[in-house]
LUMLOTI-243115 format. One line per 8 residues: number of its first residue (from 1); their letters; for each residue x, y, z of C-alpha. Coordinates in nm, 3 decimals, decimal comma. Example, Ala and Ser with C-alpha at 12.3 -4.5 7.8 and 13.67 -1.06 7.14 Angstrom:
REM LUMLOTI-243115
1 = AS = 1,230 -0,450 0,780 | 1,367 -0,106 0,714
REM end
This chain:
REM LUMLOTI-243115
1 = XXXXXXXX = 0,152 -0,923 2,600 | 0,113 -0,892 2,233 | 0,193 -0,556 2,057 | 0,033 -0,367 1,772 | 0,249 -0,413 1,447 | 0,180 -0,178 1,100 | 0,164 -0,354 0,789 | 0,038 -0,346 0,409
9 = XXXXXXXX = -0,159 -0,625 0,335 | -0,223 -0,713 -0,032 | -0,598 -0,805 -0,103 | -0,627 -0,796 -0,442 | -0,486 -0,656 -0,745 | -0,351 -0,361 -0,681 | -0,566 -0,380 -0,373 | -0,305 -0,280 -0,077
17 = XXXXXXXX = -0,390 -0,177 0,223 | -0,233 -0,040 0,601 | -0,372 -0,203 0,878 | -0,259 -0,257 1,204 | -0,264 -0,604 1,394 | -0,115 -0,784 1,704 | 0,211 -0,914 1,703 | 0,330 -1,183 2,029
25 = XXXXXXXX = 0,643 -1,212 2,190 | 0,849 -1,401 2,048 | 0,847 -1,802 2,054 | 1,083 -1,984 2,251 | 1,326 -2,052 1,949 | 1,228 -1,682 1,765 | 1,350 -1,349 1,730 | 1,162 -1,021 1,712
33 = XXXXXXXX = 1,270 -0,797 1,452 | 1,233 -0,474 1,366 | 1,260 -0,481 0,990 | 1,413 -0,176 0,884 | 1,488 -0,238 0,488 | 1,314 -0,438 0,289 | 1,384 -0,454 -0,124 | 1,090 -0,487 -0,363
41 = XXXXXXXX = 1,123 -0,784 -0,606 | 0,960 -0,898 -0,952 | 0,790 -1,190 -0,744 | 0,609 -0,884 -0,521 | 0,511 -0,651 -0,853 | 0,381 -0,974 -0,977 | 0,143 -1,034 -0,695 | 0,074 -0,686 -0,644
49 = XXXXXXXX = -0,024 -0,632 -1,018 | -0,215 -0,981 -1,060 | -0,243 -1,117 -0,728 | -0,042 -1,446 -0,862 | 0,266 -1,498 -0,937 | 0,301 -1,775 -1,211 | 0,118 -2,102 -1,089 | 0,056 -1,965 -0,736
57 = XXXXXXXX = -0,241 -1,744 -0,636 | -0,357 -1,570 -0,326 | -0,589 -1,716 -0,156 | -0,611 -1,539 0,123 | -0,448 -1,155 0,224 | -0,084 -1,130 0,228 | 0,160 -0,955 0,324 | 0,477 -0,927 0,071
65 = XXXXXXXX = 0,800 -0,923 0,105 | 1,094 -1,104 0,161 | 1,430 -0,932 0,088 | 1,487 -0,766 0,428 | 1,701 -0,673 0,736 | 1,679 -0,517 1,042 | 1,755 -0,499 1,397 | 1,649 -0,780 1,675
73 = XXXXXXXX = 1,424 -0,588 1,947 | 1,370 -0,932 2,170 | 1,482 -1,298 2,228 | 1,251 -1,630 2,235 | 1,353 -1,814 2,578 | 1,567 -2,075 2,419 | 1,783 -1,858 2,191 | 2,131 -1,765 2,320
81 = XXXXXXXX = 2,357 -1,713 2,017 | 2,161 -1,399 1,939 | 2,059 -1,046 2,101 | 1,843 -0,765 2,119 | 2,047 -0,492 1,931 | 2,213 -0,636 1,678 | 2,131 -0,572 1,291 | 2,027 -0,909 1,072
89 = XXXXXXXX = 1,964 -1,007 0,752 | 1,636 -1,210 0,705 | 1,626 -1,573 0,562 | 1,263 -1,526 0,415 | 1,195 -1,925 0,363 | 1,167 -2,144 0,677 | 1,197 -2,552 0,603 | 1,092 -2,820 0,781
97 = XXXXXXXX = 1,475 -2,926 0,900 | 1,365 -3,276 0,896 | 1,300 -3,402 0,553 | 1,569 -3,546 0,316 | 1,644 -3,240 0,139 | 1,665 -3,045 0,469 | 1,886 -3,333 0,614 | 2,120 -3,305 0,259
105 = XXXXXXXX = 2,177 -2,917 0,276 | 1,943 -2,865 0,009 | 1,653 -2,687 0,196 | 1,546 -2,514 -0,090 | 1,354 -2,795 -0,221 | 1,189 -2,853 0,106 | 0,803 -2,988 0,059 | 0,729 -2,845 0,330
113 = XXXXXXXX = 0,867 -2,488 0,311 | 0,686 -2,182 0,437 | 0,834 -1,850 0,240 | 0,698 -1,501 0,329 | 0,547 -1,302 0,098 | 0,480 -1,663 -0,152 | 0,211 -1,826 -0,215 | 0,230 -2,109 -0,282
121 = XXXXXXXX = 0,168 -2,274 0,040 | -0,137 -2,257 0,244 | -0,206 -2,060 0,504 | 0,072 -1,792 0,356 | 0,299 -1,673 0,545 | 0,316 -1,271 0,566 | 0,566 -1,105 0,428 | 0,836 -0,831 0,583
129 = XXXXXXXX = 0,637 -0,539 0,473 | 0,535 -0,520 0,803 | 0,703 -0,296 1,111 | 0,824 -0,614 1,332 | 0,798 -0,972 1,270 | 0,893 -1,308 1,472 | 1,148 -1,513 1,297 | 1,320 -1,854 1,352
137 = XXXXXXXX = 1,658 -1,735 1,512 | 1,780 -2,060 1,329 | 1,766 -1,831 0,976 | 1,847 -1,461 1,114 | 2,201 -1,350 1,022 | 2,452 -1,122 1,165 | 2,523 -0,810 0,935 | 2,931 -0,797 0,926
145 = XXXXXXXX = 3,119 -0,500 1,083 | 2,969 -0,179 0,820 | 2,779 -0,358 0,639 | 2,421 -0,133 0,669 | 2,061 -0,287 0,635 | 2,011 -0,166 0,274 | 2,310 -0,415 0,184 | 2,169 -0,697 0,380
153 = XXXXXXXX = 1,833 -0,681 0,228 | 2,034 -0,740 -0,099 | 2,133 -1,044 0,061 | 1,849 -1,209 -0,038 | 1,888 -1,137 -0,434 | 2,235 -1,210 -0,386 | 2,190 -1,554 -0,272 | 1,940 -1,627 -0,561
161 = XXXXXXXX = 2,255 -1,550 -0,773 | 2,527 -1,744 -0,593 | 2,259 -2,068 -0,564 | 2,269 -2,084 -0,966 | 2,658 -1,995 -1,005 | 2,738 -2,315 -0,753 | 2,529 -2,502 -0,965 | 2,704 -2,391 -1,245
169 = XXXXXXXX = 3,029 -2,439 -1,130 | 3,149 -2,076 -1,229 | 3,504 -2,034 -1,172 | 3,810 -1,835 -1,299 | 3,815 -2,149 -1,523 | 3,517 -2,038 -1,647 | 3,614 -1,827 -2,010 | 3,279 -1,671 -2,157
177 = XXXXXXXX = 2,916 -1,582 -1,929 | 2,617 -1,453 -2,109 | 2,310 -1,350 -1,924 | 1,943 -1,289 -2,018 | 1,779 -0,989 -1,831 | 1,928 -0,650 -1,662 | 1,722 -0,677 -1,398 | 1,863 -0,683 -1,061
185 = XXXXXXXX = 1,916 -1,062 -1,036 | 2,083 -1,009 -1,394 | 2,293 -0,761 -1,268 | 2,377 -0,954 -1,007 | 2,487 -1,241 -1,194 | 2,712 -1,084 -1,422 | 2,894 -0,915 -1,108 | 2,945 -1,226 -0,949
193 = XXXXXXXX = 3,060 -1,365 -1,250 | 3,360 -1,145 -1,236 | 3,401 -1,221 -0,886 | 3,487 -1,561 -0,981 | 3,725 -1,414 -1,230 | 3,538 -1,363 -1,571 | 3,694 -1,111 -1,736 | 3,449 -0,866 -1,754
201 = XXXXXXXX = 3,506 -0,792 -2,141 | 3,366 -1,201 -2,170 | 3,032 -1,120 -1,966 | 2,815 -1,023 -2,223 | 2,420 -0,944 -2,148 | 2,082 -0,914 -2,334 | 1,760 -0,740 -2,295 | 1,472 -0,527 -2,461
209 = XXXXXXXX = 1,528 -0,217 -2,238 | 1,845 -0,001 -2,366 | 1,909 0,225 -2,105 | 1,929 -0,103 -1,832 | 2,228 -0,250 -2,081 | 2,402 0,108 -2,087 | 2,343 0,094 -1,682 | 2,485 -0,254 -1,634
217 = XXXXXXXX = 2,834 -0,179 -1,880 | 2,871 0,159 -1,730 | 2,896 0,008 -1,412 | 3,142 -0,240 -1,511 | 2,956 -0,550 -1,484 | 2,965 -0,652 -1,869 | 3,150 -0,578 -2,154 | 2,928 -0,636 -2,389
225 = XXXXXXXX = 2,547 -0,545 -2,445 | 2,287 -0,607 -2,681 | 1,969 -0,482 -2,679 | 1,610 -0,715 -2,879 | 1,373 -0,571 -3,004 | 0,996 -0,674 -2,910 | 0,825 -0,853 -3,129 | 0,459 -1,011 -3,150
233 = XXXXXXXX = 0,498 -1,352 -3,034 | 0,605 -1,645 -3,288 | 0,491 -2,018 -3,166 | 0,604 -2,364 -3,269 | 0,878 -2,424 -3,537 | 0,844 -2,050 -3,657 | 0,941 -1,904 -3,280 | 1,227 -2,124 -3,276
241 = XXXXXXXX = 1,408 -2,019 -3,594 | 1,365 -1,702 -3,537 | 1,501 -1,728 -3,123 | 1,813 -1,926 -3,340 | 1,823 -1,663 -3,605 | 1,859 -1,360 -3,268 | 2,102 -1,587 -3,071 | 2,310 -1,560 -3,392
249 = XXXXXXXX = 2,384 -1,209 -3,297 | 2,568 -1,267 -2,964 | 2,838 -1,439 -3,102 | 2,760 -1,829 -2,902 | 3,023 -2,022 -2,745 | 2,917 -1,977 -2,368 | 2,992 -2,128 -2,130 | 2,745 -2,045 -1,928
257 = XXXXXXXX = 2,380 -1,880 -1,973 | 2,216 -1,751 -1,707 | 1,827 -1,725 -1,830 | 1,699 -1,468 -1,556 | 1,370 -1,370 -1,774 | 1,159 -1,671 -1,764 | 1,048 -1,531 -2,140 | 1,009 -1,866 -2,377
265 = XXXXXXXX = 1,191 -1,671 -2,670 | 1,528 -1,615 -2,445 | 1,537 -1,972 -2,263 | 1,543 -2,093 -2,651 | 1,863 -1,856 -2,720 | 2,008 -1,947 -2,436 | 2,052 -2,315 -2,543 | 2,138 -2,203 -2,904
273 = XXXXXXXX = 2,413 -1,989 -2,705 | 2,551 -2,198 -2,506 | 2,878 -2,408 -2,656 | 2,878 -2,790 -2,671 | 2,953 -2,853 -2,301 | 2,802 -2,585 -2,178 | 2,536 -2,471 -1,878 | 2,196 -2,303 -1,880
281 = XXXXXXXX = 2,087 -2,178 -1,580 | 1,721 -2,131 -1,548 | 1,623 -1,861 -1,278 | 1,357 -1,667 -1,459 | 1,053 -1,733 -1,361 | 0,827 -1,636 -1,590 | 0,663 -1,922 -1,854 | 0,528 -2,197 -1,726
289 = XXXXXXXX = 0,562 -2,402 -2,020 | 0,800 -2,398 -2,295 | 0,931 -2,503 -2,652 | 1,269 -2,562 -2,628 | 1,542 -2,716 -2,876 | 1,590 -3,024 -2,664 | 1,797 -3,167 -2,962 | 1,993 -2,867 -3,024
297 = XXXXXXXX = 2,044 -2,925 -2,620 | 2,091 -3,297 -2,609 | 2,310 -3,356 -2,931 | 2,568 -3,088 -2,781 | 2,540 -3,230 -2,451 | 2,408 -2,868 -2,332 | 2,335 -2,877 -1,958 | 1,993 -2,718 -1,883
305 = XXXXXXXX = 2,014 -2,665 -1,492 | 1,714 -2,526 -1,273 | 1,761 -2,308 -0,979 | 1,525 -2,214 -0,757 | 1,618 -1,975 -0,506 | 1,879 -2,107 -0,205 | 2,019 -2,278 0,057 | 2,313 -2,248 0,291
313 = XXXXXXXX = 2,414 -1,882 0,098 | 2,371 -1,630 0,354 | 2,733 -1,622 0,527 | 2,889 -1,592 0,151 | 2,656 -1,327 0,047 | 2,730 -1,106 0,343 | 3,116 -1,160 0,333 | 3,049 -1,060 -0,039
321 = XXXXXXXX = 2,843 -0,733 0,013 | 3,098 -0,693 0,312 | 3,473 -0,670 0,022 | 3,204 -0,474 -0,212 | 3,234 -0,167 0,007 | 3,622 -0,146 -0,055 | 3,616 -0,323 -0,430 | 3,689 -0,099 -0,705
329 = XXXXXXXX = 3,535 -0,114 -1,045 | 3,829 -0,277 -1,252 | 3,849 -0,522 -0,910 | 3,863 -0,885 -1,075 | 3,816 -1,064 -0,752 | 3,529 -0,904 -0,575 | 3,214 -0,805 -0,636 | 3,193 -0,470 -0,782
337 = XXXXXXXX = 2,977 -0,207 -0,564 | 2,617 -0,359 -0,608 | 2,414 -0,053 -0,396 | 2,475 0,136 -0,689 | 2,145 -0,095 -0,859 | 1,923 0,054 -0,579 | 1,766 0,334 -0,754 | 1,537 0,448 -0,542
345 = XXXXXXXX = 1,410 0,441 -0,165 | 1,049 0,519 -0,048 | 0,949 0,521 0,310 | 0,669 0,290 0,462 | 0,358 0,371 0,381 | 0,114 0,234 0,139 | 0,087 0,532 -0,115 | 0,437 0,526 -0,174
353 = XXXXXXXX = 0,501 0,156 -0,199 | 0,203 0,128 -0,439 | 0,410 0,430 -0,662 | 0,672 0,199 -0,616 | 0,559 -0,068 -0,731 | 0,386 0,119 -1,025 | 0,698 0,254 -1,120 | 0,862 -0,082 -1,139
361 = XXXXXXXX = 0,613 -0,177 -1,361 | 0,680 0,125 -1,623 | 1,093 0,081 -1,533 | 1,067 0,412 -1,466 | 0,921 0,708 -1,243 | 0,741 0,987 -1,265 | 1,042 1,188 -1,314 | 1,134 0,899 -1,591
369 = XXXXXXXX = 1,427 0,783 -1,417 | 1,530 0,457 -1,455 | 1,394 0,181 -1,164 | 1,602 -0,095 -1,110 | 1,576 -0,163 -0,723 | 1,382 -0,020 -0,475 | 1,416 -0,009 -0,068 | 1,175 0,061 0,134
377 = XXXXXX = 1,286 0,249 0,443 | 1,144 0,155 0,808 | 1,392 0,281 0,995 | 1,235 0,606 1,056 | 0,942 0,421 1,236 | 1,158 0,254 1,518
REM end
């Protein structure tokens, strides 16, 4: 017999909405969850502020997101590696499993992918903003021994970071690490980055908003910061000198560049950045289309490397929020404590999640207090 489930349901800009809807048992090869965490991202404020995010536009209601955990309430028939009771971390994207990038561990770039809270495929599939889902059991992992659901919703973030730094080859080999954006997947990057054994004094990072950089060195994830200053758009030739004119400033010589902004200005000073040899990573996703110095790139032999979000990453990302809980912050091998970037938690219900999401916005609250990440908190309904 199906149950009635709570959700928020986007409908427009800024148009969200609680309503309450039936929710099955779950299929034969399923899980029912009771989603007890789930972290707002920049993909979510996007949709909620513009109901698009970059190329891909609702066309229908949806429910958002997608960085979650929570605790399995029932069993499909077929499923018998997993039980009611335990506490999971979500896998928001579902593949095919039989194409040839599903059949080559590399899932990710599945056709034929279905991601809640996205999209970019139609009919979209809802979101974890919601009280209980069904899930393939196939992409529900087991939280390790004290690791809470708060930490496994950063799982999801987490495994955005550690798709790029495979890519990238990051290593203790690896001697200087610059990153663009202090957002939470920037954050991210640069504490992973020491994981792998960057010193932390070679992790430098850049962005517009001061009091982020302070946040990110205080915390140990960088040693150096530097902080732009806006400026009114500069196209063509004119934008480019000037991006090679700021990149000037952060010394150059990286090895790698993780671009997490998207912003056309900072994927341009990340190849002027980046030493002969060297890897850009693009995860921002933010311009569509962009001017970039592909001879500066090319005559260098500068590696320009897309990543888009992740595939077989969910077992290291838990074993890695798993040592955070007992790393300290001069710790060279493991991440450094990461719950320290959720700034605030709201409980489940739509005025506060749309204040959330306002204040995400602004990159601040009411109070003005610095927003980095934000949980929402279901467990209270369960």
């Amino acid at each position: 017999m199906d149950s009635l489930v709570s959700s928020l349901v986007l409908h427009g800009p800024r148009d969200l909405r609680p309503t309450r809807r039936p929710l099955p048992p779950p299929p034969p090869h399923h899980v029912q969850i009771a989603v007890l965490s789930t972290g707002l991202c920049g993909s979510d404020l996007h949709y909620y502020l513009h109901a698009r995010n970059g190329a891909f536009a609702l066309q229908a209601p949806l429910v958002l997101g997608h960085e979650s955990a929570g605790i399995i309430t029932a069993v499909g028939p077929l499923v018998t590696h997993l039980r009611p009771g335990q506490h999971v971390a979500i896998e928001a994207g579902i593949p095919c499993g039989s194409c040839e990038w599903c059949r080559s561990s590399r899932y990710n770039l599945c056709e034929g992918m279905r991601f809640r809270s996205s999209a970019k495929t139609f009919p979209h599939l809802d979101g974890t903003m919601q009280t209980r889902i069904n899930h393939p059991a196939k992409h529900v992992h087991v939280l390790p021994r004290g690791v809470s659901c708060e930490q496994g919703a950063l799982a999801e973030p987490l495994s955005v970071v550690l798709q790029a730094s495979r890519r990238a080859g990051v290593s203790r080999n690896t001697r200087k690490v610059l990153v663009f954006g202090a957002g939470t997947i920037g954050m991210l990057a640069a504490g992973l980055a020491r994981s792998r054994g960057v010193p932390v004094e070679a992790i430098a990072m850049v962005d517009i908003n001061q009091q982020r950089l302070a946040f990110a060195k205080s915390r140990g994830l960088v040693g150096k910061i530097f902080c732009l200053t806006p400026q009114a758009p500069a196209k063509g030739v004119d934008g480019l000198e000037r991006s090679r004119a700021q990149a000037e400033v952060f010394g150059g010589g990286y090895d790698v560049v993780y671009e997490c902004t998207g912003a056309e200005p900072c994927i341009q000073m990340a190849v002027y950045n980046a030493k002969s040899g060297g890897k850009v990573l693009l995860i921002g996703m933010g311009t569509s289309n962009a001017l970039i110095p592909i001879s500066n790139a090319a005559t260098r032999e500068v590696d320009i490397i897309g990543s888009f979000r992740y595939a077989d990453t969910y077992k290291e990302a838990l074993e890695l929020l798993a040592s955070s809980k007992h790393s300290h912050i001069h710790d060279v091998y493991s991440i450094p404590p990461i719950m320290d970037l959720v700034t605030h938690r709201v409980p489940f219900n739509v005025d506060a999640v749309k204040k959330a999401f306002e204040a995400m916005a602004k990159g601040k609250d009411e109070k003005g207090q610095l927003v980095i990440k934000i949980i929402i908190d279901s467990e209270s309904l369960t």
